[in-house]
C-alpha positions in Angstrom: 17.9 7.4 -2.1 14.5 5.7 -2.9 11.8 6.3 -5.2 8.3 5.7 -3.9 5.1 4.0 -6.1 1.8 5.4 -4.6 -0.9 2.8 -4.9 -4.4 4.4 -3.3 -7.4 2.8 -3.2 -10.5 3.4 -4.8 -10.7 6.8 -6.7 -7.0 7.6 -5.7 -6.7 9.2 -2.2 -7.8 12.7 -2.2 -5.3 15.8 -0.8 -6.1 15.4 2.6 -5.1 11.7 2.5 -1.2 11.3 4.1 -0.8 9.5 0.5 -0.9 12.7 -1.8 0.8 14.8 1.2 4.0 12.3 1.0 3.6 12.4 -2.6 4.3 15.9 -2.8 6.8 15.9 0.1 9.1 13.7 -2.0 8.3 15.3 -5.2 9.8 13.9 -8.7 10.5 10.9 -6.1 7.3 9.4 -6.1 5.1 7.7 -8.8 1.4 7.6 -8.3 0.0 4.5 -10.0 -2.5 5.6 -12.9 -5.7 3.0 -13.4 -8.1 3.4 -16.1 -10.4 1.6 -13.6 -10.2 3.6 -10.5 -14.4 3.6 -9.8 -15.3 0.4 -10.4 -11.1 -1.5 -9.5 -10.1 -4.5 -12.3 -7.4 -5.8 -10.9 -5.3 -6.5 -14.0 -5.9 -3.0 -14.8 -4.3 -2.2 -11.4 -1.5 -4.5 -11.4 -0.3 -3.4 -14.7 -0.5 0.3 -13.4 1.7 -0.7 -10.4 4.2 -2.1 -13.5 4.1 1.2 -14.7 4.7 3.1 -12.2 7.5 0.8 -10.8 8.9 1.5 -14.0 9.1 4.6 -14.3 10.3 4.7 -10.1 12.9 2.2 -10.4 14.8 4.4 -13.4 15.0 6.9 -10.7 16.5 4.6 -8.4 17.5 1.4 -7.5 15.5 1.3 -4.4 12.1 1.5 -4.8 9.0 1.2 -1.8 5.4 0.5 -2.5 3.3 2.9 -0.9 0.1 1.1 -0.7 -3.6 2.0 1.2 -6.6 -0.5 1.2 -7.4 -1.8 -1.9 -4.1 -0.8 -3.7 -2.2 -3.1 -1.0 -4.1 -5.9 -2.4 -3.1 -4.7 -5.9 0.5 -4.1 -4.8 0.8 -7.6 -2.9 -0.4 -9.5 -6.6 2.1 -7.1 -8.8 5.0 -8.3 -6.0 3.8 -11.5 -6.6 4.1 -12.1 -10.0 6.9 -9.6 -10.9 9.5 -10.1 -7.9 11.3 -7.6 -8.4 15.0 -7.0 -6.7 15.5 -4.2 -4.4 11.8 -3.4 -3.6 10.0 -2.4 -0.3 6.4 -2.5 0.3 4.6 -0.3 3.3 0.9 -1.6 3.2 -1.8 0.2 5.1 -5.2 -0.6 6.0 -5.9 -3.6 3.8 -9.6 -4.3 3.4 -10.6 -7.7 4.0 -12.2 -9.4 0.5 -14.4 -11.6 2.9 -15.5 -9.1 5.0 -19.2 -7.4 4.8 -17.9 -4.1 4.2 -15.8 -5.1 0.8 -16.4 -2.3 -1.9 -19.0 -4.3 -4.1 -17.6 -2.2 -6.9 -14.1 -4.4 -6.7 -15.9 -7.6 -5.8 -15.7 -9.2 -9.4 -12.2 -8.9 -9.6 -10.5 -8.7 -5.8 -12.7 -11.1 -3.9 -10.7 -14.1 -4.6 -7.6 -13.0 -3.8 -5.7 -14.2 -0.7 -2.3 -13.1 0.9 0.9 -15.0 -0.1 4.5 -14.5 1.1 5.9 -11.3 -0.1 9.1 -11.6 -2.1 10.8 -8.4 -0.2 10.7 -6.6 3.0 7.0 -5.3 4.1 5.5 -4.0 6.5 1.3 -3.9 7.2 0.0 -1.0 8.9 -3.5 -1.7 9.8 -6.4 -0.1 12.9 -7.7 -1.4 15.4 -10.8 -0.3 14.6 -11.1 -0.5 10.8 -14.9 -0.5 9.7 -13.1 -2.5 6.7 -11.2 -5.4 7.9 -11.0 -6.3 12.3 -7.4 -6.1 13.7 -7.5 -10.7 13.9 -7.9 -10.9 10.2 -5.7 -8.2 9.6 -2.8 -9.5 11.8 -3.7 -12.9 9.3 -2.7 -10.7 6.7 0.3 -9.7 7.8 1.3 -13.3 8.8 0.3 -15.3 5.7 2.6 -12.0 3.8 4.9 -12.5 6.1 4.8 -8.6 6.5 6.0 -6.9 10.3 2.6 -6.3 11.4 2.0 -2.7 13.2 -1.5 -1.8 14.8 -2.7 1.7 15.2 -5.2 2.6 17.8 -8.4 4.8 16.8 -7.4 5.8 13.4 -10.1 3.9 11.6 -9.5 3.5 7.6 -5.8 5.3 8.3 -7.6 7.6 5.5 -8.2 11.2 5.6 -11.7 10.8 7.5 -8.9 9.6 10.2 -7.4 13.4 10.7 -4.0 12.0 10.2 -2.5 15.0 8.4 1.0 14.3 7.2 0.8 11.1 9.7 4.4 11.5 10.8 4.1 8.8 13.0 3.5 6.5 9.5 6.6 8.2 7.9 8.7 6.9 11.4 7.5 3.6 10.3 8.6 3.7 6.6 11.6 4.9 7.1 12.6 2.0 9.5 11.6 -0.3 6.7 13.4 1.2 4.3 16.2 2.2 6.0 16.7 -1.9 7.2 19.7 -3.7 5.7 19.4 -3.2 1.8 17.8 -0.2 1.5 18.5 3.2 3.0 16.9 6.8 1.9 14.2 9.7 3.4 11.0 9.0 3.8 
């Protein structure tokens, strides 16, 4: 089995987002990460909220996957970063590009400087070919410089619920190939 840490972006992704529909298909599974600073992001704030929530998953079992949209990849790739932790997964989708004109302002103080770094577990990076929040060159960058399986999806924008995504099955295909690869196995 595996237990899943939701990390949204900013304000938390609402009930239409494919986020808070997996969350409450996997029920007492999942862990949504619980910021004081969800409006205006800090990222320490952030990255100790992923720490809690990976607690609190990783009792559950010893599998765990990061379920991570826009800015809460970049909060989910800085927690990997400094914690390392064994037996972890991270699915990253749609992550905004701090250089890019369209950067929420709100998390500029505290995400712009951030750049991508090679994750210490198996990842993948989900991104659109048409994001109004990061182009599908710098995204691919991303993925590289994580060293993250890149996937592009056509015409879905943000991959938010503006998108019309629903459950987004097609994104549950995905994470359960990364999770079920060598060393991890479960539903998704």
């Amino acid at each position: 089995m595996v237990a899943y840490v939701i990390i949204p972006g900013i304000d938390g992704s609402d009930e239409r987002h494919w986020q808070s529909l997996w969350e409450n298909r996997w029920g007492a599974s999942a862990v949504r990460i619980a910021p004081a600073s969800w409006s205006t992001p800090d990222l320490p704030d952030w990255v100790a909220a992923v720490q809690a929530a990976y607690e609190i998953a990783s009792g559950r079992d010893s599998q765990v996957a990061l379920v991570a949209h826009s800015l809460g990849c970049w909060a989910a790739a800085e927690w990997l970063d400094r914690a390392r932790p064994d037996g972890a997964a991270a699915f990253l989708v749609a992550p905004p590009d701090p250089r890019g004109p369209a950067f929420p302002r709100q998390a500029a103080s505290t995400f712009l400087n951030l750049t991508a770094r090679p994750l210490p577990c198996r990842s993948l990076m989900v991104a659109g070919d048409d994001d109004p929040y990061c182009d599908p060159t710098t995204s691919a960058s991303f993925a590289r410089e994580w060293q993250a399986r890149g996937h592009l999806v056509e015409n879905h924008g943000h991959i938010n619920s503006d998108s019309g995504l629903g459950e987004w099955p097609a994104g549950r295909t995905l994470l359960r190939a990364l999770v079920g690869r060598p060393g991890g196995s479960g539903r998704a």
